[in-house]
mmCIF file as gemmi writes it, N, C-alpha and C atoms, coordinates in Angstrom:
data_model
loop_
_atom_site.group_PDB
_atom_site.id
_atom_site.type_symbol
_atom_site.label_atom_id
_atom_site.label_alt_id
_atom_site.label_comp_id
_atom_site.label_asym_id
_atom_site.label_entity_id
_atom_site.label_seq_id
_atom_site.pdbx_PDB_ins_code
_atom_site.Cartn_x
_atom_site.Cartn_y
_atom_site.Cartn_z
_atom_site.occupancy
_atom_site.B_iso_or_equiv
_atom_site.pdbx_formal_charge
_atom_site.auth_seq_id
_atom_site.auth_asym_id
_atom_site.pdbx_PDB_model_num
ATOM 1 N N . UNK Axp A 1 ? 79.604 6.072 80.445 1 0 ? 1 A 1
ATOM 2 C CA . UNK Axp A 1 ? 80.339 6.239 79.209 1 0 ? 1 A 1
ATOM 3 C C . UNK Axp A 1 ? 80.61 4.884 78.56 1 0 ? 1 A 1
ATOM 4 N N . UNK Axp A 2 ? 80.885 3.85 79.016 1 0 ? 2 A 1
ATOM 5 C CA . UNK Axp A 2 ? 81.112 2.52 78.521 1 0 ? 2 A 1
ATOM 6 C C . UNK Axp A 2 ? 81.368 1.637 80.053 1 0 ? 2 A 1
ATOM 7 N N . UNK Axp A 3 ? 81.922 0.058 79.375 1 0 ? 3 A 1
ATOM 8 C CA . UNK Axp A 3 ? 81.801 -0.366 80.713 1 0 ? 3 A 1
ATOM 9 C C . UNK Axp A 3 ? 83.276 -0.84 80.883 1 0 ? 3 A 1
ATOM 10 N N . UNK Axp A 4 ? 83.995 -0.293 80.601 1 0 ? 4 A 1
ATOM 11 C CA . UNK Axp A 4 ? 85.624 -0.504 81.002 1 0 ? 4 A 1
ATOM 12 C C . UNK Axp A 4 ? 85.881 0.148 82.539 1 0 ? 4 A 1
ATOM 13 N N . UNK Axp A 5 ? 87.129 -0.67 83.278 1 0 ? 5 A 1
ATOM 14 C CA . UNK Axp A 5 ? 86.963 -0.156 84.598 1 0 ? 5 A 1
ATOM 15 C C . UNK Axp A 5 ? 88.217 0.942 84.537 1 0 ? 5 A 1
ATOM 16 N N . UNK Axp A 6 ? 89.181 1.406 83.708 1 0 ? 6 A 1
ATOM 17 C CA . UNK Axp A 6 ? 89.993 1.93 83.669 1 0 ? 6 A 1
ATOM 18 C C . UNK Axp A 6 ? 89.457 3.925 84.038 1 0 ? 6 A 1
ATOM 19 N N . UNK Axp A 7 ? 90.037 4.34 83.729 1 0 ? 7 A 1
ATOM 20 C CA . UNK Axp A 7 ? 89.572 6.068 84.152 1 0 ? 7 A 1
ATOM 21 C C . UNK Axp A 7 ? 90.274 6.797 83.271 1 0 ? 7 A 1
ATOM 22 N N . UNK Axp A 8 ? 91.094 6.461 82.243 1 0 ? 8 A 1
ATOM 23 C CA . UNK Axp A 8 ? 91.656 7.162 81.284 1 0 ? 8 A 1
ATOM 24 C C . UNK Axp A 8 ? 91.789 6.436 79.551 1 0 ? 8 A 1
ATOM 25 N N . UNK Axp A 9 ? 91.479 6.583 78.445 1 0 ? 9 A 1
ATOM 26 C CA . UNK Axp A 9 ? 91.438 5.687 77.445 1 0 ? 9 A 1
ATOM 27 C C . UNK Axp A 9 ? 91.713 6.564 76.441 1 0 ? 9 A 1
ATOM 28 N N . UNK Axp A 10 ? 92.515 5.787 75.266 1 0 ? 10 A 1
ATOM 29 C CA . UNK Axp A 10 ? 93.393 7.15 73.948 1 0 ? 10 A 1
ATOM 30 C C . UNK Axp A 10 ? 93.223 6.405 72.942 1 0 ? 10 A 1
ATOM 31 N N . UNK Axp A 11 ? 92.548 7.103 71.83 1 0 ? 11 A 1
ATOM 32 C CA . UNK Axp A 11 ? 92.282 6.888 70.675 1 0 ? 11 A 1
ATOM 33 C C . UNK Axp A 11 ? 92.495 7.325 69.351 1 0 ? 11 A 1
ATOM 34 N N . UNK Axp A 12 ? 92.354 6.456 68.377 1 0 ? 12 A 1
ATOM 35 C CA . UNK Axp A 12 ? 92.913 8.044 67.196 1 0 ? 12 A 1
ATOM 36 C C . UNK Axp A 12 ? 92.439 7.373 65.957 1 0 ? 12 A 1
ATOM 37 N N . UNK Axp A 13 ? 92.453 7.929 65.046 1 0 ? 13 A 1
ATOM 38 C CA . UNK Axp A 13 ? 91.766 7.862 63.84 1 0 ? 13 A 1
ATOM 39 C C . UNK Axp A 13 ? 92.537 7.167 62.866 1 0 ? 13 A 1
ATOM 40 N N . UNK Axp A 14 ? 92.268 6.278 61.935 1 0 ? 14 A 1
ATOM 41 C CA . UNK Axp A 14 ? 93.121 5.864 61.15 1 0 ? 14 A 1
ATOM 42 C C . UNK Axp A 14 ? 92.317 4.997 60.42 1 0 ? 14 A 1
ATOM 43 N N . UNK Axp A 15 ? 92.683 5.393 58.618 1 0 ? 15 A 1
ATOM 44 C CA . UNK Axp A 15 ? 92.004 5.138 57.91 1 0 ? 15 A 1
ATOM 45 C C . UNK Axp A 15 ? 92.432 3.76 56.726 1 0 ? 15 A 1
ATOM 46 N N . UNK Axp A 16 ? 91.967 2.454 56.764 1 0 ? 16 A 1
ATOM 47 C CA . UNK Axp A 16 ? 92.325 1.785 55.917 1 0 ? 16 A 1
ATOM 48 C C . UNK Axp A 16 ? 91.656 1.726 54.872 1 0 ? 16 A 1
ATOM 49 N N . UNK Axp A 17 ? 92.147 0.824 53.827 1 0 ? 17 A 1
ATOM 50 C CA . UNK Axp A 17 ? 91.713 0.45 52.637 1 0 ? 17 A 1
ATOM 51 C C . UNK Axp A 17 ? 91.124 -0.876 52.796 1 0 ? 17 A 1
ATOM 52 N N . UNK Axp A 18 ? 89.718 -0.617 52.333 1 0 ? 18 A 1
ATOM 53 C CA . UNK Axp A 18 ? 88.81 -2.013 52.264 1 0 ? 18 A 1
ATOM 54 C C . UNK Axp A 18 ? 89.113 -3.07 51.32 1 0 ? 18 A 1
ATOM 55 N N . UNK Axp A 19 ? 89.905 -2.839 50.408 1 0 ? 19 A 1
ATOM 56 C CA . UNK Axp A 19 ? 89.808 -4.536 49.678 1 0 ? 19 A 1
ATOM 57 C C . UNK Axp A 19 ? 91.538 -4.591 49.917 1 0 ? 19 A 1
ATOM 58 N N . UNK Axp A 20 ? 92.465 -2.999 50.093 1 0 ? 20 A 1
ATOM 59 C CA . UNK Axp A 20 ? 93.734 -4.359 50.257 1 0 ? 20 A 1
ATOM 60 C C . UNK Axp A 20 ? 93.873 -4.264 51.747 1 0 ? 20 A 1
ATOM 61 N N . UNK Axp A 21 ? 93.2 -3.111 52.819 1 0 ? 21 A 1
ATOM 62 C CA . UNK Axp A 21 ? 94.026 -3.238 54.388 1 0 ? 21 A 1
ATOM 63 C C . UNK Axp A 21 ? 95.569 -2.124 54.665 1 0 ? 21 A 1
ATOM 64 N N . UNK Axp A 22 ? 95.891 -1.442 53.725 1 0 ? 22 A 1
ATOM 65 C CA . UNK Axp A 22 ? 96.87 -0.519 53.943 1 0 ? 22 A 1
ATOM 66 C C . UNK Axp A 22 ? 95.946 0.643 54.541 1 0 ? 22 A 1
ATOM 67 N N . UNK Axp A 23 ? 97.247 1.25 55.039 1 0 ? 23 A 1
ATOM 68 C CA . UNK Axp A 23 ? 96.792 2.155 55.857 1 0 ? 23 A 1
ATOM 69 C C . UNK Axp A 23 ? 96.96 3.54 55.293 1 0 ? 23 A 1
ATOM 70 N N . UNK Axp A 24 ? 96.012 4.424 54.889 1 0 ? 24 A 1
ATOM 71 C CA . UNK Axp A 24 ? 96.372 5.593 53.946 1 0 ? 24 A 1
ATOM 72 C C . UNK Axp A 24 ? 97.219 6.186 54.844 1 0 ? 24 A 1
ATOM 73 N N . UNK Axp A 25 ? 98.064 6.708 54.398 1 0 ? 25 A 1
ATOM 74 C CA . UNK Axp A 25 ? 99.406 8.314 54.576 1 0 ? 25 A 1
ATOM 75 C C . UNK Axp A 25 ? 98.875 9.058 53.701 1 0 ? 25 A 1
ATOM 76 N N . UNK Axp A 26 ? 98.496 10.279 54.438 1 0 ? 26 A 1
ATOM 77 C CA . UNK Axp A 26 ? 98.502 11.804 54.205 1 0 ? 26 A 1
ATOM 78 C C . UNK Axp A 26 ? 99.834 12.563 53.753 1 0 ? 26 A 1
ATOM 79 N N . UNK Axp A 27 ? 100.302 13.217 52.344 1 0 ? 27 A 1
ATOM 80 C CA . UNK Axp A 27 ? 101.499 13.655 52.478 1 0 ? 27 A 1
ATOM 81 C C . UNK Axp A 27 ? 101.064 15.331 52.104 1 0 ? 27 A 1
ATOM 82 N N . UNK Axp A 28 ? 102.078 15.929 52.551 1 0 ? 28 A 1
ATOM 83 C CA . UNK Axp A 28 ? 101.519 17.719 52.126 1 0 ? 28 A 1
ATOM 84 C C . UNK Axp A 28 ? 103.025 17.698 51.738 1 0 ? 28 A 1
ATOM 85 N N . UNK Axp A 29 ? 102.709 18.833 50.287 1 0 ? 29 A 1
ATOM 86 C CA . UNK Axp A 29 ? 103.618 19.632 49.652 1 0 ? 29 A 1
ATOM 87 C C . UNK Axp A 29 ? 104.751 20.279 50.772 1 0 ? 29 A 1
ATOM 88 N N . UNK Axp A 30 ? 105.797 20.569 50.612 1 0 ? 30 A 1
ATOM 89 C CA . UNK Axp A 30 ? 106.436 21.559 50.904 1 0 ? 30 A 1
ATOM 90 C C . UNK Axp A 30 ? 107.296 22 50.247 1 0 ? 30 A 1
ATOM 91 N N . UNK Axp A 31 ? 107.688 23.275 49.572 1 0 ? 31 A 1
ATOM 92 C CA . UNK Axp A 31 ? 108.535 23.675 49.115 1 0 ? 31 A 1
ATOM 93 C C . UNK Axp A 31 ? 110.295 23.947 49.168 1 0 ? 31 A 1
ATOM 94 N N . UNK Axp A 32 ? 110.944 23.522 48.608 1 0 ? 32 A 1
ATOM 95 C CA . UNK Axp A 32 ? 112.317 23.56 49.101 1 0 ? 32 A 1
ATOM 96 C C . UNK Axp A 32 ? 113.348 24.878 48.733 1 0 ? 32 A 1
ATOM 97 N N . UNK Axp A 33 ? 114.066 25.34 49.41 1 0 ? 33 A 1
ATOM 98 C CA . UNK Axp A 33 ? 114.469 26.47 49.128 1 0 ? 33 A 1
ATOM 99 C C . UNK Axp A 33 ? 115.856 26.885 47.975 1 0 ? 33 A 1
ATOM 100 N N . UNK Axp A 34 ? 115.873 25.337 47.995 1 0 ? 34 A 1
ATOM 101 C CA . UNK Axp A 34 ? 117.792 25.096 47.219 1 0 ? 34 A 1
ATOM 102 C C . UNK Axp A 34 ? 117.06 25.747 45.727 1 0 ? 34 A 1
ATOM 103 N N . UNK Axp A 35 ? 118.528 25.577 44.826 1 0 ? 35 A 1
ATOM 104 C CA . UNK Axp A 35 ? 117.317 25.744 43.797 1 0 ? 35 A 1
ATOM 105 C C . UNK Axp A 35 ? 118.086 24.341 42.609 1 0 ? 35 A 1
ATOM 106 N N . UNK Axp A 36 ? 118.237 23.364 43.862 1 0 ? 36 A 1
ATOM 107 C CA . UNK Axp A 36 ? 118.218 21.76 42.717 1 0 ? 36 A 1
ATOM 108 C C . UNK Axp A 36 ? 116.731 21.78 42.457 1 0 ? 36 A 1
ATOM 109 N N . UNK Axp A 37 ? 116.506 20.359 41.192 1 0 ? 37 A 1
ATOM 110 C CA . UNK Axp A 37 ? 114.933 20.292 40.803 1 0 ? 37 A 1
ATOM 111 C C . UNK Axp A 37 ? 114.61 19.158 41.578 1 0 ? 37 A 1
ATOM 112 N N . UNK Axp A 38 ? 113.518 18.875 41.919 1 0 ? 38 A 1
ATOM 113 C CA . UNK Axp A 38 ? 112.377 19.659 42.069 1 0 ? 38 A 1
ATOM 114 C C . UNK Axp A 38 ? 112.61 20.605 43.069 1 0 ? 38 A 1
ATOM 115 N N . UNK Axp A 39 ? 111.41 21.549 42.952 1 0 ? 39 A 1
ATOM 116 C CA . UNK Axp A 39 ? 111.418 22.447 43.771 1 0 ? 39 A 1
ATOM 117 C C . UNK Axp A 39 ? 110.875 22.402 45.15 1 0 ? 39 A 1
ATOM 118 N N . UNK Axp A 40 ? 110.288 21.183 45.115 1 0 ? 40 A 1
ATOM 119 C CA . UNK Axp A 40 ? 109.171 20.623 46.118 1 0 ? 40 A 1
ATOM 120 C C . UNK Axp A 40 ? 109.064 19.389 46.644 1 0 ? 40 A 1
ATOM 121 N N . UNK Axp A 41 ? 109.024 18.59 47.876 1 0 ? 41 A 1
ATOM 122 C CA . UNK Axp A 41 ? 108.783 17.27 47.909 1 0 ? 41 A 1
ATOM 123 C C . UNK Axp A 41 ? 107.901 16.943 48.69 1 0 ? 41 A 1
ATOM 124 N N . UNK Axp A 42 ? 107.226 15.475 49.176 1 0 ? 42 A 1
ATOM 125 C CA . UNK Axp A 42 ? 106.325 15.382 50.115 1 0 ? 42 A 1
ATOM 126 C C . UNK Axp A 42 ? 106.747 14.65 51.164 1 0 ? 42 A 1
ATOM 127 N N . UNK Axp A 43 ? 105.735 15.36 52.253 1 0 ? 43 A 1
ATOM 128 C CA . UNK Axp A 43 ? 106.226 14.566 53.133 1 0 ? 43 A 1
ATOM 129 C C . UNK Axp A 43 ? 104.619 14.336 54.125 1 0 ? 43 A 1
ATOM 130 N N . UNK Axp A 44 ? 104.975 13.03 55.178 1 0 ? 44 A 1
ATOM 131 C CA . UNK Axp A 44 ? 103.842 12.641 55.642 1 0 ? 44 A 1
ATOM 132 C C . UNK Axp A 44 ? 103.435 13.909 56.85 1 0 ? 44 A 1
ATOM 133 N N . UNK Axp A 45 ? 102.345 13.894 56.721 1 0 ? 45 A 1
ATOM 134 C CA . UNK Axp A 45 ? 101.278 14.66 57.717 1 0 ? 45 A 1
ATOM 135 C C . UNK Axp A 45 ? 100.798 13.775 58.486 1 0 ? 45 A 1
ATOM 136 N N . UNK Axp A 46 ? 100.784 14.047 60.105 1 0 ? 46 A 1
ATOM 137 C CA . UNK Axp A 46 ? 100.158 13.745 60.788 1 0 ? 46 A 1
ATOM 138 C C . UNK Axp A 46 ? 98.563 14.651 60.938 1 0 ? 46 A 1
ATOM 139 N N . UNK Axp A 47 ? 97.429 14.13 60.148 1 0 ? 47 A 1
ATOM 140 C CA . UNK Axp A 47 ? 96.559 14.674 59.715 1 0 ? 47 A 1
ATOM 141 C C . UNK Axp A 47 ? 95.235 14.065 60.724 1 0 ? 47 A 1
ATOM 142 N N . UNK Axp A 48 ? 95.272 13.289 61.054 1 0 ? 48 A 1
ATOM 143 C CA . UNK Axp A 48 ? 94.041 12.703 62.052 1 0 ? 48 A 1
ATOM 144 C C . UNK Axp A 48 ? 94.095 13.031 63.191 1 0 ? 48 A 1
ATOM 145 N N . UNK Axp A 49 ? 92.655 13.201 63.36 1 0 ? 49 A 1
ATOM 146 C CA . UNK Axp A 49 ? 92.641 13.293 64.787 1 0 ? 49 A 1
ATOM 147 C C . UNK Axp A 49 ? 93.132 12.292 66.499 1 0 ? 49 A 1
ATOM 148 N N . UNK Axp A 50 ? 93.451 12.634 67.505 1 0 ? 50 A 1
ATOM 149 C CA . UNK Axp A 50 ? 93.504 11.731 68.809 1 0 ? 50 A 1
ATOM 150 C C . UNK Axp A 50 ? 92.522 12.116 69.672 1 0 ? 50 A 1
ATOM 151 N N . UNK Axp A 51 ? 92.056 11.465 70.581 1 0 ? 51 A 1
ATOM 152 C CA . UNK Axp A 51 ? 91.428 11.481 71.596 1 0 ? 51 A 1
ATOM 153 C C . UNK Axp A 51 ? 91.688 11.067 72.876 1 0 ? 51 A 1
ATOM 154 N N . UNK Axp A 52 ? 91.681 11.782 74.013 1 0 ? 52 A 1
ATOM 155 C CA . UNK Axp A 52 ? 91.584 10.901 75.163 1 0 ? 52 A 1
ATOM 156 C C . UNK Axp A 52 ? 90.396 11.33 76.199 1 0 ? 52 A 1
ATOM 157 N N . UNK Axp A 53 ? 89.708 10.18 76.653 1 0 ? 53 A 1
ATOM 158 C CA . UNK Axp A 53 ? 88.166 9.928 77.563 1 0 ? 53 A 1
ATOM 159 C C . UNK Axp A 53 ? 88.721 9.622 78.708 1 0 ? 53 A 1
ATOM 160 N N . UNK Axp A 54 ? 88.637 10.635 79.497 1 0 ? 54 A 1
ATOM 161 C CA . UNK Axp A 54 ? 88.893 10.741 81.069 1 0 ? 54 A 1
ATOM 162 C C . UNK Axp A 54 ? 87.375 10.16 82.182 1 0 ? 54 A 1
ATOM 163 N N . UNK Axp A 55 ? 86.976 9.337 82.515 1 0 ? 55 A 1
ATOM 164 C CA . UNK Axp A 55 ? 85.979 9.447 83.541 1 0 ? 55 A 1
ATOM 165 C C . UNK Axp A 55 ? 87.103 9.968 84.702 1 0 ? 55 A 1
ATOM 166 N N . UNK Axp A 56 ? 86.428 10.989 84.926 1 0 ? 56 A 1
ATOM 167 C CA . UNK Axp A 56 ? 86.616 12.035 86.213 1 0 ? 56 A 1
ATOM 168 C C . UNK Axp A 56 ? 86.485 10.794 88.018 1 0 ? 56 A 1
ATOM 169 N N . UNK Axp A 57 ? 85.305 10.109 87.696 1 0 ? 57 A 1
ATOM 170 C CA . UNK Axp A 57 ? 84.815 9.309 88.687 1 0 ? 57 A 1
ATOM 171 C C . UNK Axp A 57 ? 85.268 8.842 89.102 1 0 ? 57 A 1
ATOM 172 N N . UNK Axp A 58 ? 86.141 7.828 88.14 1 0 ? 58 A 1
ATOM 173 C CA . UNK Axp A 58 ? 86.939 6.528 88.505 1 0 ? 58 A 1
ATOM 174 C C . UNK Axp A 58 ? 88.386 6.444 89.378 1 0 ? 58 A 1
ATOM 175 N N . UNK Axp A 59 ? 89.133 7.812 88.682 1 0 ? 59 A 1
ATOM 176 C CA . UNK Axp A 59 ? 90.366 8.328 89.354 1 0 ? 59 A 1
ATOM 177 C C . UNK Axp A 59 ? 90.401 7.943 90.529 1 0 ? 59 A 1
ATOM 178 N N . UNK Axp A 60 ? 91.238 7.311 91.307 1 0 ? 60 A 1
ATOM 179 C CA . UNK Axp A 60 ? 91.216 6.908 92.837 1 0 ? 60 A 1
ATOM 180 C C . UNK Axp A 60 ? 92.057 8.105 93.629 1 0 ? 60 A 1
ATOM 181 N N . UNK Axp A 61 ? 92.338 9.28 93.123 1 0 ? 61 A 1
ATOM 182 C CA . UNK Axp A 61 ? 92.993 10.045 93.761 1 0 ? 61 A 1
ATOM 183 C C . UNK Axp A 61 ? 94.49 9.271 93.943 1 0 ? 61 A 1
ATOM 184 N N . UNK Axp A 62 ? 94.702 9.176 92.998 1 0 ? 62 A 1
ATOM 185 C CA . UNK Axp A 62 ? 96.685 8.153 93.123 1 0 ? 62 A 1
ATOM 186 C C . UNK Axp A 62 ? 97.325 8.649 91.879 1 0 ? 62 A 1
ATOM 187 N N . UNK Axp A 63 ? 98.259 9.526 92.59 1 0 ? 63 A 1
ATOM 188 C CA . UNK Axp A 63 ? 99.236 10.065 90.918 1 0 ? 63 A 1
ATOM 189 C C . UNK Axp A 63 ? 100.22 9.434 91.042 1 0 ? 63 A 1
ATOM 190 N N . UNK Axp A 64 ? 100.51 8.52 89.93 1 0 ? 64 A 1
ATOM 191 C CA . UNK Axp A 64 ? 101.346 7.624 89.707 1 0 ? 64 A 1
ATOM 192 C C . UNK Axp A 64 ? 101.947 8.183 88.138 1 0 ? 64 A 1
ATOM 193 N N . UNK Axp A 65 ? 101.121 8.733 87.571 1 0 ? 65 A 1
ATOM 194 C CA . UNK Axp A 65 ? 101.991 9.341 86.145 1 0 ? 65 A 1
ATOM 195 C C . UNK Axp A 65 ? 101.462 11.132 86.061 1 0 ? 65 A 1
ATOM 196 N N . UNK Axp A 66 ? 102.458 11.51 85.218 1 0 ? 66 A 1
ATOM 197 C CA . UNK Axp A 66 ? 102.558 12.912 84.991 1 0 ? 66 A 1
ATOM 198 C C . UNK Axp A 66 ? 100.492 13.39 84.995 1 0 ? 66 A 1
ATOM 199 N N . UNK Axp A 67 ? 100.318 12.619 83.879 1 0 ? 67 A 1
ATOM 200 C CA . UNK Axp A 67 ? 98.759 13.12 83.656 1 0 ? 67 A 1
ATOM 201 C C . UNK Axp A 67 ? 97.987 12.728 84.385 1 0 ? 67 A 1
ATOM 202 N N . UNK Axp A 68 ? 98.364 11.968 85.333 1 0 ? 68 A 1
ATOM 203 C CA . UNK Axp A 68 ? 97.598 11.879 86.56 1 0 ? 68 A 1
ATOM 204 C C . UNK Axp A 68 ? 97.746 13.497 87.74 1 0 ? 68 A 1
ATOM 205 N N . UNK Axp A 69 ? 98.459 13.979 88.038 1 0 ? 69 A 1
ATOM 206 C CA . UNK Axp A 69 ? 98.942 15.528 88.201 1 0 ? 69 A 1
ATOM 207 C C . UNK Axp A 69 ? 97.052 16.302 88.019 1 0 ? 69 A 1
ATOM 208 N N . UNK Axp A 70 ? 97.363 15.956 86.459 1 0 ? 70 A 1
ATOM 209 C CA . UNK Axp A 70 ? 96.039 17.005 86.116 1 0 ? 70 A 1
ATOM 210 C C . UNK Axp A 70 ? 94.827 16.574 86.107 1 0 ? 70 A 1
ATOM 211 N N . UNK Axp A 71 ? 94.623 15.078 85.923 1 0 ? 71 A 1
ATOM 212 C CA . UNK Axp A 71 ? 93.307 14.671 86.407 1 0 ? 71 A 1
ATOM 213 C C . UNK Axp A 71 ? 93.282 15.205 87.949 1 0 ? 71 A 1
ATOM 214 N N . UNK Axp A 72 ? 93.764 14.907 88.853 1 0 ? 72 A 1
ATOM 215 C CA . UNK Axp A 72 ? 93.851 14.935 90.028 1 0 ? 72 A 1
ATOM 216 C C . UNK Axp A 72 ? 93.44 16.349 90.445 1 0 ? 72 A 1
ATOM 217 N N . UNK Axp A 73 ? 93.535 17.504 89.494 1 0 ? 73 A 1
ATOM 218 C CA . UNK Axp A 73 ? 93.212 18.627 89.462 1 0 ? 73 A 1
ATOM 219 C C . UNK Axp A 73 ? 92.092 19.195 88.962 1 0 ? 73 A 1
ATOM 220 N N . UNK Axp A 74 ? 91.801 18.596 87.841 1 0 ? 74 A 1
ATOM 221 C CA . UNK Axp A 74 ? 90.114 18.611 87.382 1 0 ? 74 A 1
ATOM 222 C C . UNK Axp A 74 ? 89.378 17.958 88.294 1 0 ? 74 A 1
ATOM 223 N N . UNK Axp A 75 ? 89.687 16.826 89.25 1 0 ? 75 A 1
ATOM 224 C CA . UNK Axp A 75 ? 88.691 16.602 90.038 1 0 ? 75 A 1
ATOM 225 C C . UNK Axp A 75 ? 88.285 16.839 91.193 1 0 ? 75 A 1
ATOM 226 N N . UNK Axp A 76 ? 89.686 17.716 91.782 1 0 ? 76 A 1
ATOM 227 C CA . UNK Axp A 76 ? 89.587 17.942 93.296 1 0 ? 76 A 1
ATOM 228 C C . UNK Axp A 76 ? 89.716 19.67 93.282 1 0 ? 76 A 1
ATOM 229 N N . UNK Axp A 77 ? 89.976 20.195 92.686 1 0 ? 77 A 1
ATOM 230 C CA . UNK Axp A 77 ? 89.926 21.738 92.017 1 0 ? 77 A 1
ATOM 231 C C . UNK Axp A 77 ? 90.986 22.389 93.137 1 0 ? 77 A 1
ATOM 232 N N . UNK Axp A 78 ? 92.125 21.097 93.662 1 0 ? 78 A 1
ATOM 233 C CA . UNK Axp A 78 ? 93.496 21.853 94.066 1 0 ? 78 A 1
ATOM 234 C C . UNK Axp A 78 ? 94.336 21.019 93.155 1 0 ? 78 A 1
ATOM 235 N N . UNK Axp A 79 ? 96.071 21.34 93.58 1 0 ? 79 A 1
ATOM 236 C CA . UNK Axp A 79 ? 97.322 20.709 93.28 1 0 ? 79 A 1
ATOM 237 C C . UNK Axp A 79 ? 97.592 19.821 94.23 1 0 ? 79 A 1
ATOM 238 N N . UNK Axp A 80 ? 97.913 18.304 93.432 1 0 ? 80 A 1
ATOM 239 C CA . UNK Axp A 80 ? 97.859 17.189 94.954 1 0 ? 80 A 1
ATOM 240 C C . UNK Axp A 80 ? 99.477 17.981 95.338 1 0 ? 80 A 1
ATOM 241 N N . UNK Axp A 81 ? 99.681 17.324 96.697 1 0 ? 81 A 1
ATOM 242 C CA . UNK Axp A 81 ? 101.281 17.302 97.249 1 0 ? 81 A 1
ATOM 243 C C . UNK Axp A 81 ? 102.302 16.295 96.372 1 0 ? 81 A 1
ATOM 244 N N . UNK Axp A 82 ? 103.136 17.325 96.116 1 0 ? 82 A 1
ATOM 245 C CA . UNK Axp A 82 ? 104.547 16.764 95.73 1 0 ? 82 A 1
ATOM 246 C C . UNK Axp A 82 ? 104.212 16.302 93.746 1 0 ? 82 A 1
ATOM 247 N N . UNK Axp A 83 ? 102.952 17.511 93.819 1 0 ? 83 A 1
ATOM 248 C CA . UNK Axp A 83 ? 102.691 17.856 92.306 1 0 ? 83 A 1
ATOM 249 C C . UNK Axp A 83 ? 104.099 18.141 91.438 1 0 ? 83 A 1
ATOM 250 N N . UNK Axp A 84 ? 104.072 17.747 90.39 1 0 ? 84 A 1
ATOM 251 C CA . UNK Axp A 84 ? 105.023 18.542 89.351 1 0 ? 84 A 1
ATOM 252 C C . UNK Axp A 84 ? 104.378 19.196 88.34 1 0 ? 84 A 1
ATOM 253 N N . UNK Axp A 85 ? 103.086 19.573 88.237 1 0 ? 85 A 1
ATOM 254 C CA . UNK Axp A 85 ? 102.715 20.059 87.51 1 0 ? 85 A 1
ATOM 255 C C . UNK Axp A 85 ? 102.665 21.488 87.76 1 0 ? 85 A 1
């Protein structure tokens, strides 16, 4: 998959502007129910996508964080001991 030695990596999408470098915000309508004016305001959307790239391989079998729990489970197809998941 690449050549990083890690076994878990998180990514996400985010879109700048080429000549100034800001970072676009997504806002969506929502309607308000009062009946002050406007009737409507915006607000930001979390609209992009995230990612996270698990190599299965690398995992040393050591749960040290929560999402380690479930790797540990995709790769050994039990629940380690003293799971909280």
């Amino acid at each position: 998959m690449g050549t990083g030695d890690d076994y878990i990596y998180y990514g996400k999408n985010e879109f700048k502007g080429i000549n100034r470098g800001n970072q676009l915000v997504v806002k969506k309508r929502i309607e308000i129910s009062e009946i002050l004016e406007p009737k409507y305001k915006f607000v930001e959307k979390k609209l992009f996508s995230e990612y996270y790239l698990i190599t299965i391989e690398r995992f040393k079998n050591v749960v040290q964080k929560r999402i380690d729990d479930r790797i540990y489970m995709i790769k050994n197809n039990e629940v380690a001991e003293g799971s909280t998941s």
